[in-house]
C-alpha angles and dihedrals in degrees: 000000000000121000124242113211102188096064089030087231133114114247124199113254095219136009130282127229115244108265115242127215118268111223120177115215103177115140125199117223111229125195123309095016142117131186149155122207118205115215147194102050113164093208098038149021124262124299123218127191109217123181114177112206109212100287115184100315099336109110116233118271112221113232104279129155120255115193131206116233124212086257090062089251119141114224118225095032109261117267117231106281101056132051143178113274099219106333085218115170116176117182114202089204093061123106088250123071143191114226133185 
């Protein structure tokens, strides 16, 4: 930061990077499930494989994989055992901020 004192106000000394959204695609096993997620994909969110054994009256999911879209929204929707940890999204171009 360097100080401008013409203007009286502080100026970056070098540029910033864009901020990118924040999107939070935990998910949380219930029981009778099993899963494994796959991460860091450059053209898509995570993808988790999620299989749901009969649980009380519930009927048993064959394996399939679910994926995490930017908006923290899980396609196909999520079968019983599993679900979404917090679904935050947070995007750095809205009105409202978030500031340290």
């Amino acid at each position: 930061m360097k100080c401008n004192f013409d203007e009286n106000i502080w100026r970056p000394t070098r540029t910033f990077e864009s901020c990118q959204s924040y999107v939070d695609c935990n998910l949380t096993l219930g029981p009778g499930g099993s899963m494994k997620c796959f991460t860091n994909y450059m053209e898509h969110g995570p993808v988790c494989e999620v299989e749901c054994k009969r649980y009380e009256d519930k009927l048993p999911v064959r394996k399939r994989s679910y994926e995490c879209n930017e908006k923290g929204s899980w396609s196909p929707e999520l079968p019983f055992c599993v679900s979404p940890s917090s679904a935050l999204y947070v995007d750095p171009t809205s009105d409202e901020s978030l500031s340290i």
